[in-house]
N, C-alpha and C positions, 0 to 999 in steps of 0.2 A: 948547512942543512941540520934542522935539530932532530929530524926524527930519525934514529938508530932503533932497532928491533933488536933485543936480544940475540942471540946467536942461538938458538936451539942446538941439541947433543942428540936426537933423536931421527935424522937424517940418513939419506943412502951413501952420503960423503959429506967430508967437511963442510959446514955453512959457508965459509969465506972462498970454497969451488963455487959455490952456485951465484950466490953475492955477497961480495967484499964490500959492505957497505963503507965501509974509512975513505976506500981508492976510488970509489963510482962519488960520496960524496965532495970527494977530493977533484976531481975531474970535472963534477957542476960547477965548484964554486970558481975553478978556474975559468972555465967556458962564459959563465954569468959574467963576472969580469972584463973578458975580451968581450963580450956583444956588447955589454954596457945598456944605454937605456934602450935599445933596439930588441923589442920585445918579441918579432919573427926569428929572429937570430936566436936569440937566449932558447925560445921555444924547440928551433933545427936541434940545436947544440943538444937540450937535454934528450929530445927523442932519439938521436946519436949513439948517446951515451948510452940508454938506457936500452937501444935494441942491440946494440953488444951486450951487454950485461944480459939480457933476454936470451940470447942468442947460448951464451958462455955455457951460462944457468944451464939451460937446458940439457947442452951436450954432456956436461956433466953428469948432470941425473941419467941420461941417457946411458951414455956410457959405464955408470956404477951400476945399474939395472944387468947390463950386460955380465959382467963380474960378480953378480945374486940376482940371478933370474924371478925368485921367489921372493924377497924381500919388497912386496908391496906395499905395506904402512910405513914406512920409509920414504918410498918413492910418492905417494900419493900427499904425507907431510911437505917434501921436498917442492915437489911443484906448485901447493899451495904457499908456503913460506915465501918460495920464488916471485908469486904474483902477489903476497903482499907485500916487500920490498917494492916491488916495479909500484904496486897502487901508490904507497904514502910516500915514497920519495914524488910521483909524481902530484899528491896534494898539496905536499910541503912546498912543492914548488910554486904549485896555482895560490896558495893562501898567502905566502911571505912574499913571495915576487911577483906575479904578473897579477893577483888582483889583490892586494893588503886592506886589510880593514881592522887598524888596532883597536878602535872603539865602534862595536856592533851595534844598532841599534836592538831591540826587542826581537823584532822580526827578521835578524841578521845572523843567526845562527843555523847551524846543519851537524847534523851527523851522518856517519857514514858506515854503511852495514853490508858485509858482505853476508849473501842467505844463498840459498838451493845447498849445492854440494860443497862450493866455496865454502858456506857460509859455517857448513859441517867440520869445513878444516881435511876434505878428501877431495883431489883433483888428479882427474887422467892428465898425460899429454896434450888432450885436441877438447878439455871441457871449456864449457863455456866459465865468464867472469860474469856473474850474477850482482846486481848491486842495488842497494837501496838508498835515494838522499832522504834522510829525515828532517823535517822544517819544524817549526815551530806552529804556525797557520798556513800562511799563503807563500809561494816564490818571490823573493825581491827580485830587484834587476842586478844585486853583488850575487845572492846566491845562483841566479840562473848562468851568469858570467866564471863561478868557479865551475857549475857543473859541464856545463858546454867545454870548459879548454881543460877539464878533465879526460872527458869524452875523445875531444879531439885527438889527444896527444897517448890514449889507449888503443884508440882507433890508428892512427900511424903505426905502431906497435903491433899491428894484427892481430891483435886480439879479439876474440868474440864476445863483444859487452851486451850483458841483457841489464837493464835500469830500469827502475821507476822514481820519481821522487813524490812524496806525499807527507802529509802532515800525518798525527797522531790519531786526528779524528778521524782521515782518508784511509787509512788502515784497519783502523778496527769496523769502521761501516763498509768495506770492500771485504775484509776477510769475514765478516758476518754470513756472508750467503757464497762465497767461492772458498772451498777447502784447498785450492792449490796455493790462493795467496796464504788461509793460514798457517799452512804447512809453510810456506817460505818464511814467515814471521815466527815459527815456533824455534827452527834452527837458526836464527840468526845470529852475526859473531860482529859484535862493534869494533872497527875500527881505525876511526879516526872521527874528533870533530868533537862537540857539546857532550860531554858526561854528563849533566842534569839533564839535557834534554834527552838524551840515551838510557839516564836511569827513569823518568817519566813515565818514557814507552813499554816500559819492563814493568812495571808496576802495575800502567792502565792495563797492558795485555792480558795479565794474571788475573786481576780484579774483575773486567768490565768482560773480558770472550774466554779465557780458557775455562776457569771457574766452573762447575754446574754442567760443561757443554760435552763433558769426556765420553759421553757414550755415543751421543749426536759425531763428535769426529771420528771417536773408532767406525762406528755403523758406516761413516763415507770411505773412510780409508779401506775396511775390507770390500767395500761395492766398488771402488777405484779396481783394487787388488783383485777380483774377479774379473770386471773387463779386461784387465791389463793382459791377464791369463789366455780368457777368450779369442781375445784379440792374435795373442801368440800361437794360436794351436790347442789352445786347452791341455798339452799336453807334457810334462816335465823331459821327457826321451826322443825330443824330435829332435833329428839327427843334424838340422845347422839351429843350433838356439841362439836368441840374443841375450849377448852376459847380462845385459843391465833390466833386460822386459819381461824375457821367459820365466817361465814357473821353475822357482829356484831361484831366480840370481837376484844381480846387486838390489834389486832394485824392491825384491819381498822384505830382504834383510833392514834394509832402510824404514818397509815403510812399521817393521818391529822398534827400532829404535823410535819414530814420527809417535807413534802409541805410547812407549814407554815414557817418554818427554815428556807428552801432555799429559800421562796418567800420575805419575810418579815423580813429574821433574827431576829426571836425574839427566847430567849430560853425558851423562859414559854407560853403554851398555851393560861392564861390567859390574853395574848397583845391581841388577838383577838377581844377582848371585847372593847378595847379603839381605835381601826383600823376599829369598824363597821361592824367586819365579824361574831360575835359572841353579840345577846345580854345579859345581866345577867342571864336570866334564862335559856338560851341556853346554857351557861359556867356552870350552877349551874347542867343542865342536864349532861353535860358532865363530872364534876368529879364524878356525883352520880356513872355515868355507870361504868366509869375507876373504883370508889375504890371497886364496887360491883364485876367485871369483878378481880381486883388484890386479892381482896379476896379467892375469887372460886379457883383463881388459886395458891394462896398458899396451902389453906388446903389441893388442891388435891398434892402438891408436899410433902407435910409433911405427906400425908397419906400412900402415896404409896413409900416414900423413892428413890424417881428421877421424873425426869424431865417429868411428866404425865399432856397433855393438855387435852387430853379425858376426857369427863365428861360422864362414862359410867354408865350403869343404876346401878351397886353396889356401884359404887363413889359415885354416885348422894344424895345415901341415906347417905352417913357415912360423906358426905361437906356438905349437910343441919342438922345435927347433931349438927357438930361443929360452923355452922354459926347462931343456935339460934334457929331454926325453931322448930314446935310446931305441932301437929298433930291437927284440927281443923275444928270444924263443919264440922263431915262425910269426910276430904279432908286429905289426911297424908304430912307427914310436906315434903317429898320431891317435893310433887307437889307444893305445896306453893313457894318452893325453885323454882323452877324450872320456875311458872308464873311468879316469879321476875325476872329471869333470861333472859326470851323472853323480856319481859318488855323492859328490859334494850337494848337488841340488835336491840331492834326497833328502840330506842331511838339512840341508834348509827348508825342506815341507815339515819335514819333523820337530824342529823347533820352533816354526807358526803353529803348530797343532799345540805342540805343549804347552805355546805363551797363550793361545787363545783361549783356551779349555781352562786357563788359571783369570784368565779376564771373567770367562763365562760366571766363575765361582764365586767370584767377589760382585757379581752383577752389573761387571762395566760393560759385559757385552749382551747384547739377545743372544740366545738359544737362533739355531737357524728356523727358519717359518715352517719347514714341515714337520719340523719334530712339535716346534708350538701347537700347532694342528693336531699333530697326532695324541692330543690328553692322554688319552687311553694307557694305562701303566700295564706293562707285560708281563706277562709269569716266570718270573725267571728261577733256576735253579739253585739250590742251596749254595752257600758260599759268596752268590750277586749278588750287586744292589745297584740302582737307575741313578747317577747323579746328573741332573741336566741331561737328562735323554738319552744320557750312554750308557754302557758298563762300568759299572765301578768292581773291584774287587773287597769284600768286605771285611775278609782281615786275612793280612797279606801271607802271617805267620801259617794257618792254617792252609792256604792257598798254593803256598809253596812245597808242603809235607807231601804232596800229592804231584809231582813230576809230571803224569798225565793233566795234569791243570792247564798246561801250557800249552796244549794242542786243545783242550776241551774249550778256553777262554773263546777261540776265533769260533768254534761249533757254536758256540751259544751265541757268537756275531751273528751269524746265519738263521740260526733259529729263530731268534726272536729280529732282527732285520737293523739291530739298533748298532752306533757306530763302538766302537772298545774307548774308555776315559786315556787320558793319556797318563795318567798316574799308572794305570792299570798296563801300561805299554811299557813304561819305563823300568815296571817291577819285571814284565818280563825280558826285556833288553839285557837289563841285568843278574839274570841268571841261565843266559843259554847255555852256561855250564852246564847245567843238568842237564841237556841233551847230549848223552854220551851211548856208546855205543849198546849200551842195556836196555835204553830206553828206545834206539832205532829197532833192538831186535824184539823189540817185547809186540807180541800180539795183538794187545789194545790199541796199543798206539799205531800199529800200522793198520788198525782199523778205523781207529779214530779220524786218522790222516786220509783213507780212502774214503771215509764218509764225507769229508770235506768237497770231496771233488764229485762224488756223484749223488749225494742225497738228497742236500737244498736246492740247486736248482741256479745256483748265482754263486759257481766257485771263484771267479777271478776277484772276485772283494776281499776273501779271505784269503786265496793265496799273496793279491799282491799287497795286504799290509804284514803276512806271514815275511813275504822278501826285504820290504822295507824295514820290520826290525830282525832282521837276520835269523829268523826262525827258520823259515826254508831251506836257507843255504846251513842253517845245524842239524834238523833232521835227516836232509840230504847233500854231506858233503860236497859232494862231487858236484852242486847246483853253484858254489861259491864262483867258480871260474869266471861264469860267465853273467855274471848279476854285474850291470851299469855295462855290459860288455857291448863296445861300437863294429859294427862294420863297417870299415872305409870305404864307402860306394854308391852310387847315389838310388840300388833297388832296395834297401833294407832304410825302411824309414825309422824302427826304433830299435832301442837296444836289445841285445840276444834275450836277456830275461822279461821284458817286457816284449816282445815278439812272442814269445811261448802264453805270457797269460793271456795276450788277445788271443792267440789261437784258441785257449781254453773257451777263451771267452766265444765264442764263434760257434766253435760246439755246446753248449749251455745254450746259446740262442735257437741255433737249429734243435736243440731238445725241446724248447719250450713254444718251440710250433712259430717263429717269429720270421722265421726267414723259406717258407714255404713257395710262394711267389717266383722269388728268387735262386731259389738252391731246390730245385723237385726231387731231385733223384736222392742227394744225398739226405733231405727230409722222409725220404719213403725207406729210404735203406734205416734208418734211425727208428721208421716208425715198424719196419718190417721185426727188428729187434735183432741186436750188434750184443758182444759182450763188450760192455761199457767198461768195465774192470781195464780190459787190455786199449780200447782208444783211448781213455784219457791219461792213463799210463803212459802210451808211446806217444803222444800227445805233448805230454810233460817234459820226455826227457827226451825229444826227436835232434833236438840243436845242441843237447851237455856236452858231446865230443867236441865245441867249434873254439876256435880260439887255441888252438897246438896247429905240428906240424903236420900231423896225421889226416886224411879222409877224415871230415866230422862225420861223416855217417857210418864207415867202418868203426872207429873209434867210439863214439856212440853204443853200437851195437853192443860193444863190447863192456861199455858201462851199466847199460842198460841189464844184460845177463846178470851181472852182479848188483843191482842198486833194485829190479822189479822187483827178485824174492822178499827182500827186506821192505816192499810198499805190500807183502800177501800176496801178490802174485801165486798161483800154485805152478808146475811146472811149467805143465804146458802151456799156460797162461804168457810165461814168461818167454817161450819159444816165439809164438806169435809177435810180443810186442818185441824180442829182439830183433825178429825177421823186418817187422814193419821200419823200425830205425834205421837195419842196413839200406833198407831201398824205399826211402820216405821219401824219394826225389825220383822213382823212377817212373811213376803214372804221369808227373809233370813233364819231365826230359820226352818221354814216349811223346805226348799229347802235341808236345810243343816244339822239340825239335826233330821228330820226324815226321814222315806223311803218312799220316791214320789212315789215307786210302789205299794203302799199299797195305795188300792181306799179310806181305810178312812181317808187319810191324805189332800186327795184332796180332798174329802167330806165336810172333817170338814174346810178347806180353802176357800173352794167356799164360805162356810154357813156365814163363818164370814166377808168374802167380799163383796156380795153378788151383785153387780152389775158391769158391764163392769165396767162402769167407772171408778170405783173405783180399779179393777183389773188394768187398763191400767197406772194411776195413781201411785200406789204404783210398780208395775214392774220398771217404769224410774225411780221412788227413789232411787228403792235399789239400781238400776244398779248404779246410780250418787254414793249411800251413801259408797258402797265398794269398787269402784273407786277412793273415796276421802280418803282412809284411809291411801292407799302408795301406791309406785310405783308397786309394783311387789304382791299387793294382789288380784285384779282381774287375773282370769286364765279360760283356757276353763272345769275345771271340776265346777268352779260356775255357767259360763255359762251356762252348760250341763243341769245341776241342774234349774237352773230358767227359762231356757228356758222350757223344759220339765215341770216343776209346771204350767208354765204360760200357755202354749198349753193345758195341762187336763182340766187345772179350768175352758178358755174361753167355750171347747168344752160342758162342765159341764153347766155353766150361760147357756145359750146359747141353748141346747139340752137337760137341765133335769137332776138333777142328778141322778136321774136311770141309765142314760148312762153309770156311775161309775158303773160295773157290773162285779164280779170275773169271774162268767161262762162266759161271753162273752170272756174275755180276755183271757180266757183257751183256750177255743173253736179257738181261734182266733190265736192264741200261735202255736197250733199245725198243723193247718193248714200250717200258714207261714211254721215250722220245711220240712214239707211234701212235701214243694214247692222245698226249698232247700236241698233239700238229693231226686233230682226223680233219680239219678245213684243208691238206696239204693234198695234191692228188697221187698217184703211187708213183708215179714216175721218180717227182721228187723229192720224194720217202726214201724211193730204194737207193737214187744217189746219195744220199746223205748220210744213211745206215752205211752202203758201202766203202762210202771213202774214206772212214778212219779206222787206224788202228787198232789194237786191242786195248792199249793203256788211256785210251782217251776214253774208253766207254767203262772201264773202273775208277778214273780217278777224276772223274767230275759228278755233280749232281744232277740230275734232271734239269734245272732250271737255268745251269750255263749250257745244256746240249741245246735246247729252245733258242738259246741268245743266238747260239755260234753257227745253230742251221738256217738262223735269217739273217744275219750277218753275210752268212758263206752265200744263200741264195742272191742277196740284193749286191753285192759287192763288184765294185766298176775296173776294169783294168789299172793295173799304176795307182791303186788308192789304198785306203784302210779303213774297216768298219771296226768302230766303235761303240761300245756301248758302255756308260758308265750308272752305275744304280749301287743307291744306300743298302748296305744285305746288314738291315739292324738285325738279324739274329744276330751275328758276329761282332757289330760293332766296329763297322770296316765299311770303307767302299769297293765295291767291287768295279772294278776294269777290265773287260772283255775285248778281246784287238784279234780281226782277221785279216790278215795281208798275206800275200804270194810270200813263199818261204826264201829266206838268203843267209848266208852265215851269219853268225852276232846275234839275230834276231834278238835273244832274251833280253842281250846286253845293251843295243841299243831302248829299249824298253826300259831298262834299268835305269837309263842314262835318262832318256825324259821324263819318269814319275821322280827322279831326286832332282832332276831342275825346278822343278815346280813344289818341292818342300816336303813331299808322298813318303811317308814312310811304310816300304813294303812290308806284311806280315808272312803271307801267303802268296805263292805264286807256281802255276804250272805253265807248260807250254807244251805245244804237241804238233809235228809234222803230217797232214794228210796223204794219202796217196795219190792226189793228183796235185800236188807239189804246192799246200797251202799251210800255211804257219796260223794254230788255235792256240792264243794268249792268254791267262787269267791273272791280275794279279789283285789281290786284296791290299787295300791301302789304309791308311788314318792319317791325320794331321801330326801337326808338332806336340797336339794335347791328346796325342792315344784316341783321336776321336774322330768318325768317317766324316768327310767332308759334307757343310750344309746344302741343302739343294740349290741355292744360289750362287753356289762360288761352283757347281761344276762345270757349266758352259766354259769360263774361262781358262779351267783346269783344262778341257779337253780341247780347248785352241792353242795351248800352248804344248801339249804332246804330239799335237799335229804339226806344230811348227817344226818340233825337233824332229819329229819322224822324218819329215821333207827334204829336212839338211840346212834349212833357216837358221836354225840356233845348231850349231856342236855340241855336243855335250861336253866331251873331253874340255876345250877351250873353258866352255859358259861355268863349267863346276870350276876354274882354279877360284872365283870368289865366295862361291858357297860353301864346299868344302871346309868349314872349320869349325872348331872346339874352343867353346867359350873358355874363358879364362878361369871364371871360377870351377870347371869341369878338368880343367888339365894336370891337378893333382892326384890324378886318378895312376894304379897301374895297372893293363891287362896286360898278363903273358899271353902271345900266341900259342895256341895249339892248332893244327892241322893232321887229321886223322882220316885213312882212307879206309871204309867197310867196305866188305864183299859179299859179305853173311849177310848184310839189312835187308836186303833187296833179291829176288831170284831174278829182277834183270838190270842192276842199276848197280854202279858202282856209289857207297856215300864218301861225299867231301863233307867234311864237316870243317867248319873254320870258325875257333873260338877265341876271338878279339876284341879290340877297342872300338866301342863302335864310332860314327860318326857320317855326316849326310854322302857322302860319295862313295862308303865303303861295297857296296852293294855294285854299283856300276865297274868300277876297278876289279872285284874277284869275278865278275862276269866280263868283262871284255878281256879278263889275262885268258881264262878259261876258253872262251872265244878265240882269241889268238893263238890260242895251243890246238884246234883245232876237235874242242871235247863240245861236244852234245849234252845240252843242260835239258832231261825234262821236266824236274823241279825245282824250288828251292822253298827250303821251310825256315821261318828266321825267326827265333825265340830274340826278345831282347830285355835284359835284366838292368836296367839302369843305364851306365854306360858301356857295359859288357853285351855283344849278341854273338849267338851261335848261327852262324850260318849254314846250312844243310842242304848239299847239294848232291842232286838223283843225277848222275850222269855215265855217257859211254862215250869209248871213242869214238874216227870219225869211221870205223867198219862195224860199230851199231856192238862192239865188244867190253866187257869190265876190264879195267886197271888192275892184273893180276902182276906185271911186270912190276917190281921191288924199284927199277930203277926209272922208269917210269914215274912212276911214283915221289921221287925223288927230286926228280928234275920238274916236275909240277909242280909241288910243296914249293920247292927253291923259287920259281917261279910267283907265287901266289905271295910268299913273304915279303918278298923285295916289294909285291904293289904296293901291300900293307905298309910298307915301311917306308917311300916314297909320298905313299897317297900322309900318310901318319905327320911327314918333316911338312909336306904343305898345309894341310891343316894347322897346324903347330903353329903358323911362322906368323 
């Protein structure tokens, strides 16, 4: 064999661990010898050889990764060195032996190019091998003959081969109008074959398409680079990213080198630095993020055995694992991983902003189109000036004398609506020093910084490019914790400090009249007039406590007392927004895990609010704080929910809580019913008034008492009336069930809406006095969303089935019953808590766990079998974590006061949890 490759010194272990070229081409020429002229033979032999060596190579690397988790340009050299070894020993083989051609004719030459990421000289584990043949003009039948048993003998190897072959002319007229081919022609790395026909190609490429065309390929590569984004989420904080596609990763980084290439011709990022486009520590940011970014994306390829860019949440935990990470003060190690992770991608938007913003200057790039548009020059304040549609700062020396500059820079973002230069960013990057504690406590500046948030009109622009150059987190230390901060879980879609400026964001839209439609109550409470000072304050710092061992909202509170005076808060100002941080969860907890139709829940709501203010206050929080969590977690059954909390409580402040009154609401219950049924005749009116209890005529609406008194009148011996109907206020289907009462009732109910995929929200039940079971349970799909009107016949054939005793539940759930896989790196603590206080007749279970499809029928049929009287149950569910809340009495109609009681049901309820938890699992 002649071709030997250098040994490179630049590897995650020795070159002669991954391949020994001496010993492998020691073993062809032996092999080659024994086949002799048997050319299937010779062929077995070397693909033998060479998928050990493959084989060798690899566990090496592997294994040295293991022992530097972090030493990615190593590993990514390693495996590429790896697959060029494995290529030219196998060309060397196809040229000298199985197809020789010592005298070419013209048209009998090839080169050979490795392009995409190969061709970079950067490969994962599970990347593909990218390849170009270059001809001369057209394919002979030698060169088709070496490419093929090239092919072949890659392909035995399992390798993933992308090829094209094409002459000089076929390249430069295909990459004329497709930027992906010339993007693979621009990285390209020759490796075997015709040097003149290789130098040729490099010459016409330069002369004849790159030349002249550098604006034409930036302008595609950032239009590429904005789908790619789109395509992702649009959003750099979405909590499973893909390393290589998401905004941020490998894949922005690359397409800055793809630019700098064709603008600059340079082959190593690093010329940047000496061109003025990049300074040291901007290059120093830049490899951090690449080797941190090539990392992630190793381990996920060596974990999951291909080519996996998803970093989903069971990845997340088994690549922070392998990458070192540590479970630490109260935080487990994948979040740690994970804040690194945002870290870095931030750090990657910020140096496309700096490199673009230096393309803009030199003219290689357009201005984007609406600034184009917007001619119009703005009046800007002394010390500015407009370079390319931004901010610029006009001399820096002057700029800096003034400490308040650094908060007035983002004011004049806002004011005049134009984006800050990145010159003008990097000058302030580099002196957050000046924000020290003279400048937090100094007057102006905490006005200046209050102006930000409630003047313009659109504070989340300037807070969050405040975050991303660590302005924020210096003004307000305590904001540092929790900036790129993940929660492991699958309700909190982005990270803690991006979670907070959507919230901002949310309120700023409901100020500016956007989301009126939508959000009534808390746009009238907005328009009725709030002191705006103290929301967007506790607004701000509602989540600073998260991330310790502590209650983030005690903890919180506590920050907040100390961090509001230093944002101008005046005292009482500060009272307020501390009260609001301690209990900024608890209009949601109220709304959602217990039942607003039970007067003591809005008794005890009122008591601890206790004044408008403070009501109207905490209403816009919540809306903002579950607003900010994701796209698709506000829906009209929370609406439903706080809206209704929020109408009792005011009526409550306002009119006395007396007004909270069960006989009123009876009285008041059955009136309505009598209004709506005057076609009924009194006979039976008055049956139907008389035969329910008191809790059934406060803790339903007018429009299930209608369902359940024709239900109840038409209902045949031995059957079940049904009634199922979309209740789009809530966003839920609502299921209405009348049968003769018998024990379980709830739980076999529970048991047919999860055979059928229902996930319960809401649900009551009620025994009659002439021994008849009134059901309700509000339902939604697997997408949070009420069932279409066409899929409910089938819904409701098959609850019939199971009511019947056709299907078992028990039996039919062992298959359904489970937790995907990417879900199972999840941890919820059990808690189990019994109130006696929520309710003046109901004892609450409350059970906070792991959810998943059978959890619901299990804590209802243990309860069941213990012999406890379920009348409600209200199920908040946060991701994979639900609170389940249950109104119950014993079987003498008594609360759970007994301790040991108590005790021995709790015990009871775990073991299901923990039984139902191993089958799911398994």
């Amino acid at each position: 064999m002649q071709t030997l490759l250098p040994r490179p010194d630049d590897l995650i272990c020795p070159a002669g661990d991954i391949f020994d070229a001496d010993v492998v081409h020691s073993q062809i020429k032996e092999a080659l010898q024994a086949a002799g002229n048997d050319a299937g033979a010779q062929r077995n032999a070397l693909t033998g050889i060479l998928a050990t060596q493959l084989k060798t190579g690899r566990k090496a690397i592997s294994e040295a990764l293991k022992m530097h988790p972090l030493a990615a340009r190593p590993v990514v050299r390693s495996y590429c060195w790896l697959t060029d070894c494995i290529l030219l020993t196998t060309l060397d083989y196809v040229t000298r032996h199985l197809h020789p051609n010592p005298n070419p004719t013209e048209a009998e030459h090839i080169a050979v190019y490795a392009v995409g990421g190969y061709g970079r000289g950067e490969m994962a584990p599970q990347s593909d091998v990218d390849l170009l043949f270059l001809v001369p003009y057209k394919v002979t039948p030698w060169v088709e003959s070496v490419i093929e048993s090239t092919l072949y003998i890659l392909w035995d190897l399992r390798l993933k081969v992308g090829h094209s072959c094409r002459s000089t002319k076929e390249c430069l007229r295909l990459a004329e109008s497709d930027f992906t081919i010339r993007t693979a022609l621009l990285e390209k790395r020759f490796l075997f074959g015709d040097v003149d026909l290789a130098e040729t190609m490099r010459a016409r490429l330069r002369e004849e398409l790159f030349t002249g065309t550098e604006r034409e390929f930036i302008e595609a590569k950032l239009e590429e680079r904005e789908a790619r984004h789109e395509k992702q989420g649009g959003q750099r904080y979405m909590v499973e990213p893909n390393v290589k596609e998401s905004k941020g990763g490998l894949r922005d980084l690359q397409s800055l080198y793809w630019i700098a290439k064709y603008l600059y011709r340079v082959d190593d990022i690093a010329e940047l630095v000496a061109l003025g486009l990049f300074t040291e520590e901007e290059f120093d940011t830049f490899t951090r993020a690449e080797n941190f970014l090539w990392a992630a994306r190793c381990h996920l390829h060596l974990l999951t055995n291909r080519p996996s860019e998803q970093l989903n949440f069971d990845l997340q935990v088994e690549v922070a694992d392998r990458m070192g990470y540590l479970d630490i003060a109260g935080r487990r190690a994948v979040e740690h991983f994970m804040q690194d992770y945002f870290r870095h991608a931030t750090s990657v938007g910020d140096l496309t902003r700096i490199f673009l913003t230096k393309l803009e200057a030199t003219h290689a790039k357009s201005q984007p189109i609406l600034q184009r548009l917007l001619t119009r020059k703005r009046r800007l304040k002394p010390g500015y000036a407009e370079v390319h549609g931004r901010i610029a700062i006009a001399d820096p020396d002057t700029f800096l004398q003034d400490r308040l500059n650094l908060l007035r820079l983002f004011e004049e973002g806002l004011r005049t609506g134009l984006l800050i230069h990145p010159d003008a960013m990097r000058l302030v990057t580099a002196n957050l020093h000046l924000i020290d504690d003279e400048l937090r406590n100094d007057a102006q500046a905490q006005k200046l910084f209050l102006d930000l948030l409630l003047k313009h009109g659109n504070p989340e622009r300037a807070l969050r490019r405040m975050n991303e150059l660590g302005v924020l987190s210096a003004f307000i230390p305590e904001f540092e914790l929790i900036v790129a901060m993940m929660q492991f879980n699958m309700y909190h879609h982005y990270t803690v400090d991006e979670h907070t400026i959507q919230c901002i964001s949310n309120l700023a839209q409901i100020e500016r009249h956007e989301l009126i439609e939508e959000l009534p109550i808390a746009s009238s409470i907005l328009d009725d007039g709030v002191n705006r000072r103290i929301l967007y304050v506790a607004l701000l710092l509602h989540d600073i406590g998260k991330g310790r061992q502590e209650d983030h909202s005690i903890l919180g509170a506590k920050i907040t007392r100390k961090v509001a005076p230093r944002l101008g808060l005046k005292p009482a100002e500060v009272d307020t927004a501390e009260w609001l941080v301690r209990y900024h969860l608890l209009m949601s907890d109220m709304a959602q895990k217990r039942d607003i139709a039970d007067p003591r829940t809005v008794r005890d709501f009122a008591k601890a609010v206790q004044t408008k203010e403070r009501l109207d206050l905490l209403c816009v929080l919540t809306v903002c704080d579950i607003r900010g969590v994701g796209p698709n977690t506000w829906n009209n059954w929370k609406a439903t929910l706080l809206r209704s909390l929020y109408a009792q409580t005011r009526r409550a402040l306002e009119g006395g809580l007396e007004a909270l009154n069960r006989e009123q609401r009876g009285s008041d219950a059955k009136r309505n019913l009598r209004e709506a049924l005057k076609d009924w005749d009194a006979k039976n009116l008055k049956v139907e008034t008389a035969r329910h209890y008191p809790p059934y005529w406060q803790g339903l609406h007018v429009t299930a008492h209608i369902i359940f008194a024709r239900l109840l009148r038409d209902l045949k011996p031995n059957s079940v009336g049904m009634d199922l109907a979309i209740d789009e206020d809530r966003d839920a289907t609502r299921a209405c069930f009348a049968l003769a009462d018998h024990p379980g009732i709830f739980s076999r109910l529970a048991g047919a809406l999860a055979l059928v995929g229902a996930n319960v929200v809401d649900a009551r039940t009620y025994t009659s006095k002439d021994g008849y079971a009134t059901a309700v349970f509000w339902i939604q799909d697997a997408d949070g969303h009420p069932y279409e009107a066409e899929r409910l016949p089938r819904l409701s054939q098959m609850i019939n089935k199971t009511l019947k005793g056709e299907v078992v539940a028990r039996d039919a759930m062992q298959s359904r019953d489970k937790i995907k896989k990417r879900e199972r790196a999840f941890r919820v603590p059990t808690h189990i808590t019994f109130d006696n206080e929520g309710s003046e007749i109901y004892t609450l279970i409350e059970v906070d766990t792991r959810d998943r499809p059978g959890l619901l029928y299990d804590l209802t049929r243990t309860l069941a079998n213990n012999n406890v009287y379920i009348n409600s149950a209200v199920i908040a569910t946060y991701g994979e974590q639900v609170v389940d809340t249950f109104y119950v009495k014993d079987m003498f109609g008594l609360k759970f006061y007994s301790e040991s009681k108590q005790k021995a049901l709790e015990k009871k309820l775990r073991d299901a949890i923990m039984q139902g938890a191993e089958r799911a699992q398994a």
